[in-house]
FIDREN-745248 format. One line per 5 residues: number of its first residue (from 1); for each residue x, y, z of N, C-alpha, C. Coordinates in nm, 3 decimals, padded with zeros to 5 digits, m for minus. Layout:
# FIDREN-745248
NUM) X/Y/Z/X/Y/Z/X/Y/Z ~ ...;
//
This chain:
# FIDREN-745248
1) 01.938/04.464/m06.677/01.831/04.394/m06.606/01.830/04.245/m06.641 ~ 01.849/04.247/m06.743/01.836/04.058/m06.799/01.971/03.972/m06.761 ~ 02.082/04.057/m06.736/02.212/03.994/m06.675/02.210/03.961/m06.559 ~ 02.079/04.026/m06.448/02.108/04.032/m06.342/02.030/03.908/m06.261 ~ 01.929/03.906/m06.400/01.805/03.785/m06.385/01.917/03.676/m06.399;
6) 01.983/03.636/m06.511/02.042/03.530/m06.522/02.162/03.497/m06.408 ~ 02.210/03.558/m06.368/02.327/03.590/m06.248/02.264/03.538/m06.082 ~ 02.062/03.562/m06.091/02.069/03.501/m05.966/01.998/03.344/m06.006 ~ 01.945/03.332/m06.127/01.896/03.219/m06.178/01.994/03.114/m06.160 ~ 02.183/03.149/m06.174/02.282/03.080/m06.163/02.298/03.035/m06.005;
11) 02.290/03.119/m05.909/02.308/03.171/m05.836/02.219/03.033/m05.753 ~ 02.091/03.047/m05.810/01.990/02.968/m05.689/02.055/02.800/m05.758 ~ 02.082/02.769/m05.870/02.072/02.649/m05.918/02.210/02.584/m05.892 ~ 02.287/02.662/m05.789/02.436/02.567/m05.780/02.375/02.449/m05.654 ~ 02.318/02.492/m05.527/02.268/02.419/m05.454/02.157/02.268/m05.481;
16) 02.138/02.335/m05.542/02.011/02.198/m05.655/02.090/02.105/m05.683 ~ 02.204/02.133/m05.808/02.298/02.055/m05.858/02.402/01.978/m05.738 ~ 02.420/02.034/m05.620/02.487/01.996/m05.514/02.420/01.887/m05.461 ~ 02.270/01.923/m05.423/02.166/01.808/m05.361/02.141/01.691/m05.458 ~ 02.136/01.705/m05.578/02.149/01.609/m05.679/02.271/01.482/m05.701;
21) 02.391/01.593/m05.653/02.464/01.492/m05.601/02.505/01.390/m05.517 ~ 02.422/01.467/m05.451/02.449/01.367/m05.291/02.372/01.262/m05.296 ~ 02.208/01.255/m05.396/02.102/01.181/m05.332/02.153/01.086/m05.485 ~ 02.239/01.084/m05.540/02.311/00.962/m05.614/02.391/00.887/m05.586 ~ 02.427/00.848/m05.497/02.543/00.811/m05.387/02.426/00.638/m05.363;
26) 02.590/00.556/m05.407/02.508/00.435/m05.408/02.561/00.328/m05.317 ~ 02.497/00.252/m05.300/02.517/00.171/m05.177/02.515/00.008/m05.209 ~ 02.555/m00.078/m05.115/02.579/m00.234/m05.131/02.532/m00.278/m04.988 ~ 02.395/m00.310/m05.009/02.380/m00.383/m04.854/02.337/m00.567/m04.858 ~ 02.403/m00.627/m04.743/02.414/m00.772/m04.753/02.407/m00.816/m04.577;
31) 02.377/m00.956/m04.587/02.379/m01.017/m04.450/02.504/m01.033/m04.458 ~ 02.548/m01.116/m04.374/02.645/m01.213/m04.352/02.585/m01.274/m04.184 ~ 02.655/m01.381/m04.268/02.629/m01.480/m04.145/02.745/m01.593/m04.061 ~ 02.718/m01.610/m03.980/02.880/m01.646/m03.923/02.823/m01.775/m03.811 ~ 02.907/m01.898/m03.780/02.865/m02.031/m03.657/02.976/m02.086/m03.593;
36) 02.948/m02.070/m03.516/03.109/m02.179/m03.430/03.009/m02.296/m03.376 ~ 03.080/m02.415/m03.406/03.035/m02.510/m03.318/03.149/m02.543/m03.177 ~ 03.077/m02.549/m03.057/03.139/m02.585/m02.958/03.046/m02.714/m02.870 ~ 03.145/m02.776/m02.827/03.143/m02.900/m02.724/03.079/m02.828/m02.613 ~ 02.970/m02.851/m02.560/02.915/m02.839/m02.481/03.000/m02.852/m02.300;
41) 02.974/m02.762/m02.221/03.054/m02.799/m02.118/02.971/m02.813/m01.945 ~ 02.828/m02.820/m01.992/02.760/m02.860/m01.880/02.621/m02.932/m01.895 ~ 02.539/m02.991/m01.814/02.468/m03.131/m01.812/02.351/m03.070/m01.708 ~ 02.245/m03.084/m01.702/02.132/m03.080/m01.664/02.044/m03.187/m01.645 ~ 02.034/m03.197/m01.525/01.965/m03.299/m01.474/01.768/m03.279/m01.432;
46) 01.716/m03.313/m01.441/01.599/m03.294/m01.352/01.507/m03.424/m01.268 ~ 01.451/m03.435/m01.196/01.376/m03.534/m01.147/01.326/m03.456/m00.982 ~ 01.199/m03.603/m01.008/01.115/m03.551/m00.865/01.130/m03.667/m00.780 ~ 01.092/m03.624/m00.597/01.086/m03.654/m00.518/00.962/m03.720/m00.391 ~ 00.924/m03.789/m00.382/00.739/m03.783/m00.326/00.785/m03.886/m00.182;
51) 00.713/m03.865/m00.116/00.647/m03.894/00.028/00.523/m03.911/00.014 ~ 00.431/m04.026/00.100/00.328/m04.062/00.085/00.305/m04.111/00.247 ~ 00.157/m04.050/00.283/00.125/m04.106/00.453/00.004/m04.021/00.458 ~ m00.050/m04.069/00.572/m00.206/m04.070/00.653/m00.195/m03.916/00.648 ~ m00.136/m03.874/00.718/m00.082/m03.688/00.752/m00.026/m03.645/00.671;
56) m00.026/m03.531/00.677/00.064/m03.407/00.622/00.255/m03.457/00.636 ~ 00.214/m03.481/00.785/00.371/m03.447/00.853/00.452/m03.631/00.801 ~ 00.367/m03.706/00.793/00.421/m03.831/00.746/00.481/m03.798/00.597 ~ 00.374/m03.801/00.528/00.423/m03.763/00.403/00.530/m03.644/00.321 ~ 00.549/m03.564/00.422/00.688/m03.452/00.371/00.792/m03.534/00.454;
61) 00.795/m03.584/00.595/00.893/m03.619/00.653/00.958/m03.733/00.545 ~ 00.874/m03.838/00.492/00.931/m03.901/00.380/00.978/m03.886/00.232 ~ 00.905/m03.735/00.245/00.933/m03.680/00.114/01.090/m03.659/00.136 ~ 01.128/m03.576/00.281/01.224/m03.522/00.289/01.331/m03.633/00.313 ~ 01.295/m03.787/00.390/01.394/m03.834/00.399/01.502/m03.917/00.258;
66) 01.352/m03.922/00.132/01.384/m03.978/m00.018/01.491/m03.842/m00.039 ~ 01.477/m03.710/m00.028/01.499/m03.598/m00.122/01.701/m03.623/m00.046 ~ 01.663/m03.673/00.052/01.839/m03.658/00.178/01.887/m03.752/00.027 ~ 01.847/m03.861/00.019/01.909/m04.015/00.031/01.957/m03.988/m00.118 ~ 01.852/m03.891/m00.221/01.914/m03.883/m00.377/02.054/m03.785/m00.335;
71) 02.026/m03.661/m00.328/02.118/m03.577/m00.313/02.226/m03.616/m00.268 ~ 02.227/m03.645/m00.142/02.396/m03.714/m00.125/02.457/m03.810/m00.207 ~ 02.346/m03.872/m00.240/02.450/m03.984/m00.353/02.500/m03.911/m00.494 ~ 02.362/m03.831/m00.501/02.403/m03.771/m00.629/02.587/m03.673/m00.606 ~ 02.578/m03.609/m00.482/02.673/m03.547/m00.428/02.841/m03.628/m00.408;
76) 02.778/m03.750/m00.358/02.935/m03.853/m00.366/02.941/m03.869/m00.520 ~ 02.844/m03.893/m00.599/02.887/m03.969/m00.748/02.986/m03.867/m00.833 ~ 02.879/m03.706/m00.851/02.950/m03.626/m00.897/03.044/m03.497/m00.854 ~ 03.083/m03.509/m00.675/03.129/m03.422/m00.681/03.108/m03.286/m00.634 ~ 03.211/m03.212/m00.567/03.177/m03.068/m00.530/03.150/m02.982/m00.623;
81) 03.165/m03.011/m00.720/03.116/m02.906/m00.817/02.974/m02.919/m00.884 ~ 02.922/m02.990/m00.822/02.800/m03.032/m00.903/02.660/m02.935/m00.789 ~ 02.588/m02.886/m00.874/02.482/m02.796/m00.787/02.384/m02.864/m00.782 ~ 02.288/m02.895/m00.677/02.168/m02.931/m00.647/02.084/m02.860/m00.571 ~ 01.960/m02.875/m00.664/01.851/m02.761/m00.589/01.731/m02.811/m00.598;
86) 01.630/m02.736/m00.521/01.522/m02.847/m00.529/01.384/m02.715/m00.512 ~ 01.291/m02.735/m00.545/01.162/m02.645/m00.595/01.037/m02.693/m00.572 ~ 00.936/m02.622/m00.594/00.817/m02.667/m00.641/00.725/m02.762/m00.544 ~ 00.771/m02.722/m00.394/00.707/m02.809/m00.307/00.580/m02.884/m00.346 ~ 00.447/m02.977/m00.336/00.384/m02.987/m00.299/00.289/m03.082/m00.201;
91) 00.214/m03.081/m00.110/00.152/m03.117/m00.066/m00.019/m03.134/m00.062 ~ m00.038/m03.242/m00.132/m00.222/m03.233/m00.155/m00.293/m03.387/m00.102 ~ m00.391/m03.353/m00.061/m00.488/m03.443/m00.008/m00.524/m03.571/m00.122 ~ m00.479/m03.682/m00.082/m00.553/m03.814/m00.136/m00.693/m03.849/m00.134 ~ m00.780/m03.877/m00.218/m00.915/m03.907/m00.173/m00.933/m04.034/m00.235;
96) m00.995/m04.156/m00.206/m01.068/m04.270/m00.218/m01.103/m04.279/m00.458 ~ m01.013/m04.370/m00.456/m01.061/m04.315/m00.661/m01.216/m04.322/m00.714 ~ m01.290/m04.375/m00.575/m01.446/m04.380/m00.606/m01.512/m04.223/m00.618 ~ m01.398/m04.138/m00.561/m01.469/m04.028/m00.560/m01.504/m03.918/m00.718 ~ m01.600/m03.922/m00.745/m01.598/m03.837/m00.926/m01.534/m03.706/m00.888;
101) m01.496/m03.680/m00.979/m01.497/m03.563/m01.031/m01.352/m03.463/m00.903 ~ m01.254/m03.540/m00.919/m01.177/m03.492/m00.796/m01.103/m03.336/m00.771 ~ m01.124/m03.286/m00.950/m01.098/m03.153/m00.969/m01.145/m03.040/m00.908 ~ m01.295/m03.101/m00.862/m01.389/m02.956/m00.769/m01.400/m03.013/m00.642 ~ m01.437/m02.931/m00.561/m01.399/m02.922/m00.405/m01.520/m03.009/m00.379;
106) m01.482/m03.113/m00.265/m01.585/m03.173/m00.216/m01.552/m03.211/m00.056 ~ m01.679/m03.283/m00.018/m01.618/m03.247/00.116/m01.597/m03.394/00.216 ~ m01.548/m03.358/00.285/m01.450/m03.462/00.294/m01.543/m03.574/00.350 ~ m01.614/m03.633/00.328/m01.686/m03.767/00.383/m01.750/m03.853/00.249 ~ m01.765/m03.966/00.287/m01.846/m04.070/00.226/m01.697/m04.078/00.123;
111) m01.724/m04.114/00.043/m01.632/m04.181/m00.073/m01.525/m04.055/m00.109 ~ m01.582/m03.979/m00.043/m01.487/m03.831/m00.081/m01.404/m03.811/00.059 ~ m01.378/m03.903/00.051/m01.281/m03.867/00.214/m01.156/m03.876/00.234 ~ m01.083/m03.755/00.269/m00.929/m03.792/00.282/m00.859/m03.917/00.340 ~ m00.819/m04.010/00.224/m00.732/m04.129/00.263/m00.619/m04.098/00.289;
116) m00.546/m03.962/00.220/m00.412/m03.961/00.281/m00.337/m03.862/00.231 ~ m00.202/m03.820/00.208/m00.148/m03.715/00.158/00.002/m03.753/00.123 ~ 00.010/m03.659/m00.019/00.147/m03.714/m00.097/00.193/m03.544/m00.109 ~ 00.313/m03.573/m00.021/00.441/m03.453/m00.084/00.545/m03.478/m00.200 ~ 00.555/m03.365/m00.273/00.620/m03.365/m00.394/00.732/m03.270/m00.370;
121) 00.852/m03.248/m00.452/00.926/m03.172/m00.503/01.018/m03.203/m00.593 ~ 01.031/m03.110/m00.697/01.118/m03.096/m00.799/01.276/m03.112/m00.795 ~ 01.380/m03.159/m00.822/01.537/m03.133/m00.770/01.590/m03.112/m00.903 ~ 01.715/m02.986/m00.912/01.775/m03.003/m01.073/01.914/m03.014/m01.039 ~ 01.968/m03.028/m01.054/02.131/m03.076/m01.090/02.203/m03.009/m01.182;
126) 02.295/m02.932/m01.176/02.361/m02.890/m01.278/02.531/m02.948/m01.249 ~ 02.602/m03.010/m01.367/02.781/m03.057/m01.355/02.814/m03.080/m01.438 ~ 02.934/m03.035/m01.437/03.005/m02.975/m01.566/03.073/m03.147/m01.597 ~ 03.079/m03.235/m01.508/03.073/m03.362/m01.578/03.010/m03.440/m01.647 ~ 03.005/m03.400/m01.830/02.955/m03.447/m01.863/02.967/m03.583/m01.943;
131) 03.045/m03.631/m01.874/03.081/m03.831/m01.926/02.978/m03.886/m01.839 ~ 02.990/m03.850/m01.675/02.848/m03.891/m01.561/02.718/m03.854/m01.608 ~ 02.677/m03.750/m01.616/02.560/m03.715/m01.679/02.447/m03.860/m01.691 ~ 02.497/m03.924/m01.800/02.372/m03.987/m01.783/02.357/m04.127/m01.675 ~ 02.492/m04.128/m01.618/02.531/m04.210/m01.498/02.413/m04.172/m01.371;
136) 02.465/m04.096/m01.399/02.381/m04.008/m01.262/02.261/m03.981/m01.286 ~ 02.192/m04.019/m01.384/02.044/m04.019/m01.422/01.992/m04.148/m01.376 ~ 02.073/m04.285/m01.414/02.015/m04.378/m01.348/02.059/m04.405/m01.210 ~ 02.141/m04.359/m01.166/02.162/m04.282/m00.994/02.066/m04.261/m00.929 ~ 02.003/m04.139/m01.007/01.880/m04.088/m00.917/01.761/m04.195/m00.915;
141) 01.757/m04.225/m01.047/01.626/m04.319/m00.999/01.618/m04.462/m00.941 ~ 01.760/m04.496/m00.974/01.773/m04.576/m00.817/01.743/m04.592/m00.674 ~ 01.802/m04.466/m00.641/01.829/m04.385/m00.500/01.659/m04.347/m00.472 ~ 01.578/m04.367/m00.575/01.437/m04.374/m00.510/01.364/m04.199/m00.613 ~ 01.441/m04.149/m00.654/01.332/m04.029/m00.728/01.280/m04.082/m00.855;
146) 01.195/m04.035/m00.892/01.087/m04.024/m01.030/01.124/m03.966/m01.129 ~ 01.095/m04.032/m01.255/01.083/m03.939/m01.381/01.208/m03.848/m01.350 ~ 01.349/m03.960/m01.331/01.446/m03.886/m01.340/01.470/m03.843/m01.478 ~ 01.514/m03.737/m01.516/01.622/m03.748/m01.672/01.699/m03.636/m01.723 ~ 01.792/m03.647/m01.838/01.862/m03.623/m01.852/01.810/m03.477/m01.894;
151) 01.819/m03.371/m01.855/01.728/m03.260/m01.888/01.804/m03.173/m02.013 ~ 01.962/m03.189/m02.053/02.018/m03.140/m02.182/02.148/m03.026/m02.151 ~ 02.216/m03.050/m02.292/02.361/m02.994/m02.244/02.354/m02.816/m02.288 ~ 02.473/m02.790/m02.234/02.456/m02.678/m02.280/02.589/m02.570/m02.256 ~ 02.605/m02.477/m02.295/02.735/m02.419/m02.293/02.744/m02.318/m02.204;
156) 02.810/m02.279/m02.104/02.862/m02.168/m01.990/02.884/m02.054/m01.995 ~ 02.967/m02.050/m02.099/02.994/m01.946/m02.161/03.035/m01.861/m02.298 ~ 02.917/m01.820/m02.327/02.915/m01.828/m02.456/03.009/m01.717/m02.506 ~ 03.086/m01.605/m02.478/03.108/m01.520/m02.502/03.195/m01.502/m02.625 ~ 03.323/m01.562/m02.565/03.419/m01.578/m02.685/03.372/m01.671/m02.808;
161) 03.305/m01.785/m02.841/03.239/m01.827/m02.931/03.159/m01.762/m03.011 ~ 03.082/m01.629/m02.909/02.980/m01.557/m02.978/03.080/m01.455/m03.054 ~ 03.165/m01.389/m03.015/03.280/m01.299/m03.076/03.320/m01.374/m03.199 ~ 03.382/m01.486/m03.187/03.409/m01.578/m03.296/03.301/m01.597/m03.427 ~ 03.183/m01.582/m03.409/03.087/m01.616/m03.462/03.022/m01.480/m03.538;
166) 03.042/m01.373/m03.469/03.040/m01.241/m03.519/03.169/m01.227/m03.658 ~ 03.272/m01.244/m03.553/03.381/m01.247/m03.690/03.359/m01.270/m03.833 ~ 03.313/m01.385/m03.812/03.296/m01.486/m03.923/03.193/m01.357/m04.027 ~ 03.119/m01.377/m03.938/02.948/m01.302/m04.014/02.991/m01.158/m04.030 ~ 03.060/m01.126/m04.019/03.140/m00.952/m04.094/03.214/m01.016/m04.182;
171) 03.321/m01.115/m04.176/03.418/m01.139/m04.325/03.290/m01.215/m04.424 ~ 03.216/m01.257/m04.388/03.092/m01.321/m04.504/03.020/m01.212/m04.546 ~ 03.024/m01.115/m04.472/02.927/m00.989/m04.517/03.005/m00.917/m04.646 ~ 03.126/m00.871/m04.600/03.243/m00.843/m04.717/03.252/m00.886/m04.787 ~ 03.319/m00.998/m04.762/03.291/m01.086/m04.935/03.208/m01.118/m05.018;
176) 03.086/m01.117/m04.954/02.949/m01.116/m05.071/02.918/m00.963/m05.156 ~ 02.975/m00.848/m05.060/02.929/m00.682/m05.076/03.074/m00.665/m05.197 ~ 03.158/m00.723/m05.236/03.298/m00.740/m05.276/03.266/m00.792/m05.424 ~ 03.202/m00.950/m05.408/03.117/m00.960/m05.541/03.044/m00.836/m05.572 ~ 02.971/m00.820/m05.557/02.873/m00.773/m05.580/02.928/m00.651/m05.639;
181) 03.018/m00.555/m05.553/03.067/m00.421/m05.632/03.131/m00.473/m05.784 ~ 03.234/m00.573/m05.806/03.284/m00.610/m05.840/03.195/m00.663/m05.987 ~ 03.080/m00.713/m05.965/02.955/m00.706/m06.097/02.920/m00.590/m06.118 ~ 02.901/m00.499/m06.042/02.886/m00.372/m06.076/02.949/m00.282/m06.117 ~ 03.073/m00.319/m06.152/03.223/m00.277/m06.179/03.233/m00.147/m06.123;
186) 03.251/m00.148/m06.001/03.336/m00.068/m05.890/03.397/m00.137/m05.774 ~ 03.405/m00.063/m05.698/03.462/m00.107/m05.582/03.419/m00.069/m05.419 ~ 03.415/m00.135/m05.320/03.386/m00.090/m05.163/03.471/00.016/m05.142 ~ 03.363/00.079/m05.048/03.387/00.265/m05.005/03.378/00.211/m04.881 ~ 03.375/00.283/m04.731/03.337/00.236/m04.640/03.226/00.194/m04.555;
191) 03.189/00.141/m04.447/03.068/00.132/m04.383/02.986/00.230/m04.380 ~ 02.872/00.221/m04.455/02.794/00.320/m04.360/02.715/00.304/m04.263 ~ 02.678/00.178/m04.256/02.568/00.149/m04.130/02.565/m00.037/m04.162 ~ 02.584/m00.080/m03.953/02.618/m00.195/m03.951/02.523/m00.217/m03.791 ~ 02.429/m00.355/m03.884/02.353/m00.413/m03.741/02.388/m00.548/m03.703;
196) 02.378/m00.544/m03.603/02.353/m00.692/m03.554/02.306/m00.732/m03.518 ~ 02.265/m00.894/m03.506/02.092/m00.965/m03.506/02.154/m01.010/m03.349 ~ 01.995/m01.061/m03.308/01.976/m01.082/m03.158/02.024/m01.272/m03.125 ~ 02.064/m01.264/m03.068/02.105/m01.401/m03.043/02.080/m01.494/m02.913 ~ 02.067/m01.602/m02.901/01.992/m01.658/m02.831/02.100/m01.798/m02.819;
201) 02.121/m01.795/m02.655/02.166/m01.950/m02.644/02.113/m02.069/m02.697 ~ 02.162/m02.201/m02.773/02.090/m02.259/m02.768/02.086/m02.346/m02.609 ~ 02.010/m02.479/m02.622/02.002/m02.566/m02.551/01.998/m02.707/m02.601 ~ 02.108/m02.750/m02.590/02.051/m02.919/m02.646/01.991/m03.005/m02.568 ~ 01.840/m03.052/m02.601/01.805/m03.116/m02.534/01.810/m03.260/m02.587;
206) 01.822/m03.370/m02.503/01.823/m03.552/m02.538/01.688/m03.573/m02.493 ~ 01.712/m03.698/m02.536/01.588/m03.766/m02.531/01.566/m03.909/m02.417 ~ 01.674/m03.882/m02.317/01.758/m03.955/m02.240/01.662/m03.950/m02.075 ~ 01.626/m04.037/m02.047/01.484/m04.049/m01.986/01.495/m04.190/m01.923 ~ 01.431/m04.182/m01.775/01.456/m04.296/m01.676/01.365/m04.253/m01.535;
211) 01.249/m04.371/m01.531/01.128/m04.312/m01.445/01.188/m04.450/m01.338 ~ 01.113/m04.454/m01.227/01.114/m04.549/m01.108/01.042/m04.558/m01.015 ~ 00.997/m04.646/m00.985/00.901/m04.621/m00.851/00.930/m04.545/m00.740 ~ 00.907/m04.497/m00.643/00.940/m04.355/m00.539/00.980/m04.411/m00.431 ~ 00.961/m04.544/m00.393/01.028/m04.624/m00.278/01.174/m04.657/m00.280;
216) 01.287/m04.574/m00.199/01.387/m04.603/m00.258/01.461/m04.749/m00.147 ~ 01.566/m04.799/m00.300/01.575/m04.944/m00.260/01.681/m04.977/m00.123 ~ 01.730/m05.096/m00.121/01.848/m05.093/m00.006/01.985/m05.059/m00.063 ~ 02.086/m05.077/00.033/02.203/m05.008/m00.052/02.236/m05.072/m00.188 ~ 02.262/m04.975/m00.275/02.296/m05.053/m00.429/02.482/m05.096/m00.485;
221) 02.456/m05.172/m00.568/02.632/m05.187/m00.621/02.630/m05.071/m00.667 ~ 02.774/m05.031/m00.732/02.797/m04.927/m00.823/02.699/m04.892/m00.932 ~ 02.660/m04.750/m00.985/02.577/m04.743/m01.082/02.599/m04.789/m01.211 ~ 02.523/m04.825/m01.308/02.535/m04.867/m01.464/02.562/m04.755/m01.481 ~ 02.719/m04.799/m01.590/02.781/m04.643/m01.663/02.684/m04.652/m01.768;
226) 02.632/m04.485/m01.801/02.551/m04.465/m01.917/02.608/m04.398/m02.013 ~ 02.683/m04.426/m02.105/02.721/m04.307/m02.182/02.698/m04.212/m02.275 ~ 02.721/m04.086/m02.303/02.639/m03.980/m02.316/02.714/m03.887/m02.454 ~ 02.689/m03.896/m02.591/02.800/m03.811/m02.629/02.696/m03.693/m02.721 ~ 02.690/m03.582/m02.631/02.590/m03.469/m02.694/02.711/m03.402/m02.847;
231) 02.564/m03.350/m02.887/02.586/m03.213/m03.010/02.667/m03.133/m03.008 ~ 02.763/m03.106/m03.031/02.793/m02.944/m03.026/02.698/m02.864/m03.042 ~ 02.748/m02.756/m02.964/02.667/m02.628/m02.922/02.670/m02.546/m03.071 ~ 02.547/m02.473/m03.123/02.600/m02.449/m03.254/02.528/m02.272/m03.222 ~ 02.634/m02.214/m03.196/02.659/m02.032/m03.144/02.664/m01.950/m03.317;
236) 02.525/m01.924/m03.366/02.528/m01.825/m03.500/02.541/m01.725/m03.446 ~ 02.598/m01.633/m03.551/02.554/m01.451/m03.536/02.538/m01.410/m03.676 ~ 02.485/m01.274/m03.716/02.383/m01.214/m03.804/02.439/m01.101/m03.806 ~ 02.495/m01.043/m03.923/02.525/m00.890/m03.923/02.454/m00.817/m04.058 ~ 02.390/m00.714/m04.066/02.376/m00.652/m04.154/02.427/m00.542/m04.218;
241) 02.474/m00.533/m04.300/02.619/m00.397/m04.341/02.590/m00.278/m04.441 ~ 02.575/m00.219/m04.465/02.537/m00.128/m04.596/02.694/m00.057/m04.616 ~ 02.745/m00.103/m04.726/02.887/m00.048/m04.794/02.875/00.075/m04.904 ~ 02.930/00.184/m04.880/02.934/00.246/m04.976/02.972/00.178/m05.104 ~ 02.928/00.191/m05.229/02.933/00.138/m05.387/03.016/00.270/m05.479;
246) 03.192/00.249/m05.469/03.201/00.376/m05.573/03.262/00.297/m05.693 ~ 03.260/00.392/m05.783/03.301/00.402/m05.909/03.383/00.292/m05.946;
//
């Protein structure tokens, strides 16, 4: 009877000693971090467009004939490859500046009376020429648009840079998890679990800025070259690794 006690007492305690083993099993976890810098390979433009008249129809017709006169030039300066688009219509009623308070609705007589109406719209520019870039900023506000400017560079395609940048941030992850076994006097086992952080284009923006009155002028000489030499694009990535730690 007492052999048989000890026989399953053995019996239950091999599994214990098994689970004991496993939950000793040690680990090396580390960032790494990884950057490519790249030359930027496209240019962003922005600026607005306005029309001003008695009517509705005066004031877009001039809106629209300023919005002709940028675009094409902008179009001869930089090119078929250069995109132009335009947004953000608007059209709102002028009133007399005697009138208070022009934010709430009033009605249209005495000092509150429609003098006239100004159309607006937005235009952006995108070209991968970026030596013109800021050429073509004082372009536009020549050619008669507003609060033209240089709206900031930025990169196309980030893909292979971002791969590159991953690279990096796995061999930095290793080599820190490498020390580290290495103070602990053992050595790397394999991956057991590997993340990667979220990444986000940047955008470089300047500070490259050029306003003008909205009346555009008669024909002009050639534009003032502006020259433009942006940041590199600076593409991080983030990995997190947990390495097995043996003996």
């Amino acid at each position: 009877m007492f052999r048989s006690v000890l026989a399953a007492a053995a019996m239950l305690a091999v599994p214990a000693v098994a689970q004991t083993t496993a939950d000793t099993r040690h680990t090396i976890d580390v960032s790494g971090h990884g950057k490519v810098s790249v030359p930027p390979d496209t240019a962003r433009l922005h600026y607005w467009v306005r029309g001003e008249g008695r009517t509705p129809d005066e004031a877009t017709r001039a809106m629209v004939g300023l919005q002709k006169a940028v675009e094409n030039g902008l179009k001869q300066f930089l090119g078929r490859q250069a995109t132009i688009t335009n947004s953000d219509l608007i059209v709102i009623e002028v009133r007399d500046r005697r009138c208070s308070d022009q934010s709430q609705p009033r009605l249209s007589e005495g000092e509150c009376a429609v003098i006239g109406y100004l159309a607006r719209s937005e235009g952006d520019v995108i070209t991968p020429l970026i030596d013109k870039a800021g050429t073509a900023v004082g372009l536009a506000s020549r050619l008669g648009a507003s609060d033209a400017r240089l709206q900031g560079f930025e990169l196309r395609d980030t893909g292979a840079p971002q791969r590159d940048a991953m690279s990096k941030a796995v061999v930095d992850a290793r080599e820190q998890a490498q020390i580290l076994a290495a103070a602990a006097g053992g050595h790397l086992g394999r991956v057991l679990d590997i993340r990667y952080g979220s990444y986000v284009a940047p955008m470089i923006v300047t500070s490259a800025r050029v306003s003008s009155l909205p009346l555009a002028p008669p024909p002009p000489p050639p534009p003032v070259e502006i020259d433009v030499n942006p940041r590199p694009q600076e593409i991080p990535a983030d990995v997190s690794v947990s390495f097995e730690l043996l003996p």
